[in-house]
N, C-alpha and C positions, 0 to 999 in steps of 0.2 A: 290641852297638852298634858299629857301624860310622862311622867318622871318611872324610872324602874327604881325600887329600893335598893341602896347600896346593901351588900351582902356583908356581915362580919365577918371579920379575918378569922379562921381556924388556923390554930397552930395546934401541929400533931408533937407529941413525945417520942424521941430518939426510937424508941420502940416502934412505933408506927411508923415513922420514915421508914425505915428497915423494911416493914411490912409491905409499904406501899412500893418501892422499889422492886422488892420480891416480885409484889404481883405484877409488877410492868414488866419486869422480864419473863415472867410466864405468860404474859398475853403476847411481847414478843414473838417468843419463841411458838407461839401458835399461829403466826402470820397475821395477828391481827393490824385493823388498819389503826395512825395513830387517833383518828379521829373516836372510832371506839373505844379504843385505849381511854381517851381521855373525857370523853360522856361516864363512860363504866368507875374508874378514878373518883371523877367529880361527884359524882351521884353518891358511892361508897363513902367516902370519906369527909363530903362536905367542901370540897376544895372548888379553885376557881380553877377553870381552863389553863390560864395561863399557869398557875403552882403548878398544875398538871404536866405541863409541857416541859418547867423544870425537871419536874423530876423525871419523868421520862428521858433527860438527858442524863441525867445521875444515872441513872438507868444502863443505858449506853454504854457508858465510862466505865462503872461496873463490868459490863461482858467484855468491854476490849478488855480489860484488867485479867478476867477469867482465862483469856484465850493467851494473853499471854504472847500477843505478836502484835508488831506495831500493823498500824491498822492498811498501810500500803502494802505490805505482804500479807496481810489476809483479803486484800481487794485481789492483789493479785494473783493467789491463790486458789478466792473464789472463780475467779473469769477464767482458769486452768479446768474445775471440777465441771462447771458449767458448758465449757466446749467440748469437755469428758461426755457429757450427758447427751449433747448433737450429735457427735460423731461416733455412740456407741449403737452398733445397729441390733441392739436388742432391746432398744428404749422405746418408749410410745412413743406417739406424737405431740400429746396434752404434754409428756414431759420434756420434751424437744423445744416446744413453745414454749413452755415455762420457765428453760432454761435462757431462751432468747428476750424473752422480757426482758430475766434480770443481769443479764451482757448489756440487755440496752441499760438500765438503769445503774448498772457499775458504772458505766462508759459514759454515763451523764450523755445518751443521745437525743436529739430535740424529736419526741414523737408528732407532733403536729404533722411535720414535713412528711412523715412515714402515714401517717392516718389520711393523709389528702392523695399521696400515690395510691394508698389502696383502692380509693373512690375512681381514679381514672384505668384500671385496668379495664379493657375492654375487647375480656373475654368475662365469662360468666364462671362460678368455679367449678360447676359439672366438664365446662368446656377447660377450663385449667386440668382439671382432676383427667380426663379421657388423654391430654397429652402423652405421647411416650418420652423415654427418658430424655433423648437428642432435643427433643423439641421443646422439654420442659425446661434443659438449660437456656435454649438461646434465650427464649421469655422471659427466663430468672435475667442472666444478664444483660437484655435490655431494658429489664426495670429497675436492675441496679446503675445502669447507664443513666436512666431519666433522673433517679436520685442524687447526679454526682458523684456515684461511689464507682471505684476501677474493679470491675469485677477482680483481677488479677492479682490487686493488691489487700483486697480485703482480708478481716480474717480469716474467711472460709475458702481461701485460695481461688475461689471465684467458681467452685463446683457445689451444689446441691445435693447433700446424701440421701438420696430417697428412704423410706422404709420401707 
């Protein structure tokens, strides 16, 4: 049986708190994931994961402080700029998508359920993709149907903006 050594406690100096907050909101702000976040942290500093995770939250607290708006009107906000990004029809596609990710993760939506519809469509996506517009909605909202969701009521009023 093998034991792991317990690691000694580092304690960082007000200065390096500072530093290390710093750098979590510039990896932030880079879209990095928290999990690098807190490898990159740990590694630099000496710290345990879990310090990491604090601070990371100090982090956080930090930007809403910055931003300067309680954080439900910046959620809400964000999912305004974000539907901005859908419905502008000079936006890519990769930005379209990226903007619907992060609707679904404002919106705390359960993707499992979205990942298991993908698998049961049963067309192909060259055969999705050659649809024309008429027939690309009914499909959309028959798989918003299978999902439970009302086309009609949804946010996107139950219409598909091509680009």
């Amino acid at each position: 049986m093998t034991t792991t050594p317990s690691k000694t406690r580092t304690r960082l100096s007000q200065e390096e708190r500072t530093q290390v907050i710093r750098l979590i909101i510039k990896l932030i702000g880079m879209s990095k994931d928290t999990t690098d976040i807190k490898q990159a942290v740990s590694e630099k500093y000496n710290l345990s994961r879990r310090s990491v995770e604090r601070y990371i939250t100090s982090a956080r607290r930090e930007m809403v402080k910055q931003v300067n708006l309680p954080p439900e009107i910046h959620r809400a906000e964000s999912l305004y700029f974000y539907l901005s990004v859908i419905n502008d029809p000079n936006s890519i596609q990769r930005d379209r998508i990226r903007a619907r990710e992060r609707i679904d993760r404002l919106l705390d939506i359960d993707l499992s359920s979205i990942t298991q519809a993908r698998r049961e469509f049963e067309r192909t996506a060259q055969e999705i993709h050659d649809l024309s517009d008429e027939e690309f909605q009914d499909y959309y909202n028959k798989k918003l149907k299978e999902l439970g969701v009302n086309p009609k009521s949804s946010l996107f009023k139950g219409t598909y903006q091509p680009s």
